[in-house]
C-alpha positions in Angstrom: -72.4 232.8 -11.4 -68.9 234.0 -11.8 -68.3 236.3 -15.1 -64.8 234.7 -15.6 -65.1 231.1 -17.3 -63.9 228.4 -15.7 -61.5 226.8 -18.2 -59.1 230.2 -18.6 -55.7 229.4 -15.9 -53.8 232.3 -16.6 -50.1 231.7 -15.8 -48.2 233.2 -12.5 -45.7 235.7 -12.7 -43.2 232.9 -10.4 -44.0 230.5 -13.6 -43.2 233.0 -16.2 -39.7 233.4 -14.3 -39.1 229.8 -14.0 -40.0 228.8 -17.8 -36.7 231.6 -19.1 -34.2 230.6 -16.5 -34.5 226.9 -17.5 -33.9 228.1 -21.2 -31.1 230.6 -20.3 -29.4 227.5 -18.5 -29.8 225.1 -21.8 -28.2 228.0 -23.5 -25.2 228.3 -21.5 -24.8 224.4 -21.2 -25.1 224.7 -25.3 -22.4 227.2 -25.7 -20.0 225.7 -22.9 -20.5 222.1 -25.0 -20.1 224.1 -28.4 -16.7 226.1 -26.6 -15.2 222.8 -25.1 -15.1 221.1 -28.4 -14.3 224.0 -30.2 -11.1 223.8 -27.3 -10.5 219.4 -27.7 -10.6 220.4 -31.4 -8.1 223.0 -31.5 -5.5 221.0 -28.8 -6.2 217.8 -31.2 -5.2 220.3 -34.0 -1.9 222.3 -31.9 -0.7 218.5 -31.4 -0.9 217.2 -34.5 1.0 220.2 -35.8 3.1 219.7 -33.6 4.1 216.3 -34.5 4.0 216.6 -38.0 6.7 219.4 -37.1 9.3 217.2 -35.0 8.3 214.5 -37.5 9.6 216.8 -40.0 12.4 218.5 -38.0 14.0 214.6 -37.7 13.7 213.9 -41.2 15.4 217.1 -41.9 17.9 215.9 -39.5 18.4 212.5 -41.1 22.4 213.4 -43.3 21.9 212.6 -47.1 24.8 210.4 -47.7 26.1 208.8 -50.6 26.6 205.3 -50.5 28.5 202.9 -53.2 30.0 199.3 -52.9 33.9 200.1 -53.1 35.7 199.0 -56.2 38.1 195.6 -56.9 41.6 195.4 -57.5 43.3 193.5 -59.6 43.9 190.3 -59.1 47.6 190.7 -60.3 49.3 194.1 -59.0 52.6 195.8 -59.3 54.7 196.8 -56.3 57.3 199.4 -57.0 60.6 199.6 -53.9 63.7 201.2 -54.2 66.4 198.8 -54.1 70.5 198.7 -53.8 72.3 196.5 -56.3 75.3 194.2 -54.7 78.1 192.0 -56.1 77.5 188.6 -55.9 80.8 188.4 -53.8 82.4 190.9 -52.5 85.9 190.7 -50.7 88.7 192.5 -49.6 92.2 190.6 -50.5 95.3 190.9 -47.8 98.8 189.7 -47.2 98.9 186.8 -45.9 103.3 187.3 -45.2 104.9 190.5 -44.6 107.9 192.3 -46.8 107.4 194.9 -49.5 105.5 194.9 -52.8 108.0 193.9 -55.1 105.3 194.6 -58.0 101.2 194.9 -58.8 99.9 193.7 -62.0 96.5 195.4 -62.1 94.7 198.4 -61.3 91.1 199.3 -60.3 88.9 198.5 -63.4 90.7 195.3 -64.4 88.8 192.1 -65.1 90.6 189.3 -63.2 90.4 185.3 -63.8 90.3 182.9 -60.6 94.1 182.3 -59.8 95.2 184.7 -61.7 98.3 187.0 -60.2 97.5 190.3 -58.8 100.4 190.8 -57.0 104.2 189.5 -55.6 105.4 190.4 -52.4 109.3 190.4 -51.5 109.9 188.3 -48.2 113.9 187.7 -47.4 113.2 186.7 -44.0 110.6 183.9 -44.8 112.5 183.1 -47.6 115.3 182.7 -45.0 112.9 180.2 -42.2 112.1 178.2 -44.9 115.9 177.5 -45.9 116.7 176.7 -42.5 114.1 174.5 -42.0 114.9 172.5 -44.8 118.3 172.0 -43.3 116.6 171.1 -40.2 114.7 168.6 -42.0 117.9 167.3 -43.2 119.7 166.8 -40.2 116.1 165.3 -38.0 116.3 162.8 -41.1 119.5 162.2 -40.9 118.9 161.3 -37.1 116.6 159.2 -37.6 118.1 156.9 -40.0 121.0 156.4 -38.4 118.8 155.7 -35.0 116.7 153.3 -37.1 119.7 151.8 -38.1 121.3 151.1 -34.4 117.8 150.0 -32.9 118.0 147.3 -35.9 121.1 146.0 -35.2 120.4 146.1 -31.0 117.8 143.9 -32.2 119.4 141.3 -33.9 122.4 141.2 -31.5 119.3 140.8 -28.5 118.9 137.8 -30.3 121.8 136.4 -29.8 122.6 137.3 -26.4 124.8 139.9 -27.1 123.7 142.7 -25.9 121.1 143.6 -22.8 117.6 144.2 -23.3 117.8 148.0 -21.5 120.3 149.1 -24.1 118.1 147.8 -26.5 115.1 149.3 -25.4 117.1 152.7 -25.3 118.1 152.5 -29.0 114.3 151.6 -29.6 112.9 155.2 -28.1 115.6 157.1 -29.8 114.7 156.1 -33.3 111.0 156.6 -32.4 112.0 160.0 -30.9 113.9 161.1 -34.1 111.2 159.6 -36.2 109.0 162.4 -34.1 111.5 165.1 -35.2 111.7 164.0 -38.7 107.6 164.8 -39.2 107.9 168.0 -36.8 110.6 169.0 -38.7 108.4 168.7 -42.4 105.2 170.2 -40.7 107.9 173.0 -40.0 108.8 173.2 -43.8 105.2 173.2 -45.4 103.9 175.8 -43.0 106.8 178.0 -44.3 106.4 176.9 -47.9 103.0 178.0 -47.5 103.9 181.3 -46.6 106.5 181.8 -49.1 103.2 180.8 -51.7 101.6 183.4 -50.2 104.3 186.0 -51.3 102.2 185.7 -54.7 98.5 187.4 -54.7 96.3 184.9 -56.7 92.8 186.5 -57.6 90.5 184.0 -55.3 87.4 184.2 -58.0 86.8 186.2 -61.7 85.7 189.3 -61.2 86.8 193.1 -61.0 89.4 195.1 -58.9 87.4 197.9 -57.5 89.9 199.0 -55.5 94.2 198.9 -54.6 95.1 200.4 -51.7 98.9 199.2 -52.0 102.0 200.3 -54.5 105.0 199.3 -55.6 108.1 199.4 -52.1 105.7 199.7 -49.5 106.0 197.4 -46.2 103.2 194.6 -46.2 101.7 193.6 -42.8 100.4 189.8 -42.6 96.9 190.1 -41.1 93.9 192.5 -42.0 95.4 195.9 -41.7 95.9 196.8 -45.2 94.0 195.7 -47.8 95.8 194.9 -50.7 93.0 194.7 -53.2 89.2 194.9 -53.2 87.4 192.6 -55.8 83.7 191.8 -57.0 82.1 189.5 -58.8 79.8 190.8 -61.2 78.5 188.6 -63.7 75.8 188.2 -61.5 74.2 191.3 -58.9 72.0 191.1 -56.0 69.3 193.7 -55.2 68.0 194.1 -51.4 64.6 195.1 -51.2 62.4 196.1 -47.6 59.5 195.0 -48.6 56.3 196.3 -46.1 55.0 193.1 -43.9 51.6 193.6 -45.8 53.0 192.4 -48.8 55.6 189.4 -47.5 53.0 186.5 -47.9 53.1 187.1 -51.9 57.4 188.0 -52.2 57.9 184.8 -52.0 61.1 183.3 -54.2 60.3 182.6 -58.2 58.0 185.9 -58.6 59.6 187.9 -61.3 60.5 191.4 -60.8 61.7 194.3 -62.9 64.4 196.5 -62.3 64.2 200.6 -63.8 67.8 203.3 -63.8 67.7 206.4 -64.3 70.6 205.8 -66.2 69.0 203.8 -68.5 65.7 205.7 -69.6 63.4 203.9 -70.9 64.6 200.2 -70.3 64.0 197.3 -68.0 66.3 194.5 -66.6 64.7 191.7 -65.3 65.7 189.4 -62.1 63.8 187.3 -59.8 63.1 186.6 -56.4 65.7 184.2 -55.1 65.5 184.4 -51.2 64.5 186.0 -48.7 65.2 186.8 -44.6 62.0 185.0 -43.5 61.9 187.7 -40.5 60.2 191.1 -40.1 62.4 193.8 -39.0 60.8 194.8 -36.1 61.9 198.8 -36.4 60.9 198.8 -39.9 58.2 196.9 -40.3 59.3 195.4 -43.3 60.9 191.8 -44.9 64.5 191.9 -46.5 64.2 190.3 -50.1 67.3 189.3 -52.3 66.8 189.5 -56.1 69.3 188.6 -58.1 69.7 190.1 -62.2 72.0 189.0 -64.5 75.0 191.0 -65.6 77.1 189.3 -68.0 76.8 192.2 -70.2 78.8 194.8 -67.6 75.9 197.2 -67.6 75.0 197.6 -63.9 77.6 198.4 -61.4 77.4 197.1 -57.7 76.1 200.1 -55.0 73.6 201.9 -57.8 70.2 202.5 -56.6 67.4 200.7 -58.6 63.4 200.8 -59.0 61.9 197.3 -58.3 59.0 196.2 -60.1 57.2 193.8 -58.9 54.7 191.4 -60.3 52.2 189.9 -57.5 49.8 187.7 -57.7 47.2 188.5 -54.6 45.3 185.7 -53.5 42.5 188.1 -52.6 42.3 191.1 -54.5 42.1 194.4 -52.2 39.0 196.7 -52.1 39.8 199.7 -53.7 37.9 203.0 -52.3 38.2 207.0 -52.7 40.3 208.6 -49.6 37.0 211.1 -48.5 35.5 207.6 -47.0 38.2 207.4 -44.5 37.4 208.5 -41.0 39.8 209.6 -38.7 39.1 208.7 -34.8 41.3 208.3 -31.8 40.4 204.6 -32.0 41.8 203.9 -35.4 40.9 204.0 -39.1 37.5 203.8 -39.5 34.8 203.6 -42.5 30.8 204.0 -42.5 29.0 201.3 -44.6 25.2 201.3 -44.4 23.3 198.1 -42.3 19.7 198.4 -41.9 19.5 202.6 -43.1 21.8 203.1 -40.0 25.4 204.0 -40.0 28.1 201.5 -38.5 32.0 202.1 -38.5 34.2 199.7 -39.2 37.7 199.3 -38.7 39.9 199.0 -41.9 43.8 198.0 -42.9 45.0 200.2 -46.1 47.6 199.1 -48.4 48.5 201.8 -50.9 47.5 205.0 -51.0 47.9 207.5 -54.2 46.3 210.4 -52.6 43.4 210.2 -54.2 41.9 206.0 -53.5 43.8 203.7 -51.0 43.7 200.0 -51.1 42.0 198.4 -48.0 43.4 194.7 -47.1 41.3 194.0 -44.6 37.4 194.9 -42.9 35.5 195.4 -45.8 33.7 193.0 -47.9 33.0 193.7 -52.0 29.0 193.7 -51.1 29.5 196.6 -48.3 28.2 200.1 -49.5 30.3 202.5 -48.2 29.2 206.1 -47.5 31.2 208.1 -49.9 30.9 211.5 -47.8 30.3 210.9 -44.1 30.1 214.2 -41.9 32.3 214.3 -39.3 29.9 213.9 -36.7 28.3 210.4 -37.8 28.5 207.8 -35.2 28.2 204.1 -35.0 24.1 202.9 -35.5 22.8 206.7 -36.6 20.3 206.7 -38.9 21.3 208.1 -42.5 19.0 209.0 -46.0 20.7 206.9 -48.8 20.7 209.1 -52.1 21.3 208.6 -55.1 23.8 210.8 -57.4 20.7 212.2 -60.0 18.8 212.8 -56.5 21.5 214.6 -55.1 22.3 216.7 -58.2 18.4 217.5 -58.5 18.2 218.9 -55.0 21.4 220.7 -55.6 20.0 222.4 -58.3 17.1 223.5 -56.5 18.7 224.7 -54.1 20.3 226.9 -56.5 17.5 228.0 -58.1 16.0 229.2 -55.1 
């Protein structure tokens, strides 16, 4: 019998070996599982930082703007243009004959009456052609009556056989030929009466002598190379107006309009649109209105300058907005309203501007918010953070606190 009991297997040194390699292994397999999703984690972890960090960075990158629908004009505006004041009529008076001024009756300053004599002009050799052709008048009638005569008597003696029908004839053409005379010979006569009138100046409407640029001995030309007198109506003015193309539609003739002097501090003469050109200068841009203001009183002069005040009555109101919302690009006016949190520019017609709002005509719409302080870099469909004024006064304030 054996001394060592059957059931005892001790283990071999090879299965000793085996049994703590196999749990070393586990180990390392443990820890490289533990290290790898300590390494997923910690990428997950680097990438959602850095998301939330561009995610950030944009929104930081978003401009605050300030954005406010722009404000309405009134429906009924006032248009102030510089205007010059005209005489109703305005003319230059000349001789008509030539001589010498025998005599003037008035001086610059006067007020005239239509037909009434301004001056008398001393012409000896019309005077003279107008004597002479009355005496030709004379002798053509003279001519003619006694050529009437003979052509009736050639007639009755045709009658009778006593005379031929070619001497007849002849005696026929010579009283129609003196007849001829006798009218030439009166046109002659009234054309020189009408000159000899014309030795007497009559004023040709009431109104003022604003000028005399003859005196009393000095030789009188017929024609337009002296003016005699210069004269203007005034009981009535005109006032020329430009008046910008934007605002032609509502000029139009009826609207009332008010005139201001410097002269007169403090007081307003009214007129009213009467006409005007119905064509834009093309240099200036602008359409030539007549007003006319009435002067009975004397108190305006022709060739002042006036203020024009107009009343117009817009047919749609402008859009009134502040002069920081304009943006200046190579393409034209522009302005950034807000669509959809993103920027868009929009092109825009201004009316007035008084330096500190401008009236725009055309592009906007009264429901369009309008950023009130767009960087200069904003372009057309970048997104922009609407804020409100509080918002923006808050954050201002914290920024000053910090």
């Amino acid at each position: 019998m054996s001394n060592t009991p059957a059931s005892h297997n001790p283990q071999t040194p090879q299965q000793g070996g085996s049994t703590h390699r196999g749990g070393a292994i586990t180990l390392l397999i443990v820890v490289f599982v533990v290290a790898a999703i300590l390494a997923v984690t910690g990428v997950f972890q680097r990438l959602s930082a850095r998301s939330k960090l561009e995610d950030r960075t944009n929104e930081l990158a978003v401009p605050d703007v300030l954005a406010a629908a722009p404000q309405p004009g009134r429906s009924t505006d006032e248009l102030t243009l510089p205007g010059n004041l005209f005489a109703y009529v305005d003319s230059p008076i000349y001789a008509r004959t030539s001589g010498y001024l025998r005599k003037w009756y008035f001086d610059i300053g006067a007020h005239v009456k239509s037909g009434q004599l301004l001056a008398e002009i001393d012409s000896p050799e019309v005077d003279q052609e107008l004597a002479q052709a009355r005496a030709d008048l004379l002798t053509a009638e003279a001519n003619s009556k006694f050529a009437q005569t003979t052509s009736s008597r050639y007639q009755d003696l045709l009658k009778a056989d006593a005379v031929s029908a070619q001497d007849t004839e002849n005696f026929n053409t010579q009283a129609s030929a003196t007849g001829t005379q006798v009218k030439s010979a009166l046109a002659n006569v009234q054309r020189l009466e009408h000159l000899v009138s014309f030795e007497k100046v009559y004023a040709p409407f009431d109104g003022i002598v604003t000028a005399r640029g003859i005196d009393v001995g000095q030789l009188i030309d017929a024609g337009a190379t002296r003016e005699m007198f210069h004269m203007a109506a005034e009981q009535t003015l005109r006032v020329y107006v430009n008046v910008p193309q934007i605002y032609s539609l509502a000029t139009r003739p009826g609207v009332l309009a008010d005139l201001t002097f410097d002269e007169y501090p403090g007081r307003t003469f009214q007129g009213k649109i009467v006409r005007t050109s119905k064509a834009i200068d093309q240099a200036s841009r602008t359409l030539l209105v007549e007003v006319e203001v009435d002067n009975r009183k004397g108190e305006l002069i022709p060739g002042a300058f006036a203020q024009v005040h107009f009343k117009l009555n817009e047919a749609r109101p402008a859009l009134i907005i502040p002069v920081p919302t304009l943006i200046f690009r190579s393409e034209g006016l522009r302005v950034a309203i807000i669509q959809n949190e993103k920027a868009r520019l929009v092109p825009i017609t201004i009316g007035r501007d008084d330096g500190r709002t401008v009236e725009v005509v055309a592009g906007l719409q009264p429901n369009d918010l309008v950023i009130q302080n767009p960087p200069d870099s904003i372009i057309d469909g970048e997104t922009v953070h609407v804020v409100k004024p509080e918002q923006q006064n808050a954050q201002a304030q914290q920024g000053g606190g910090k």
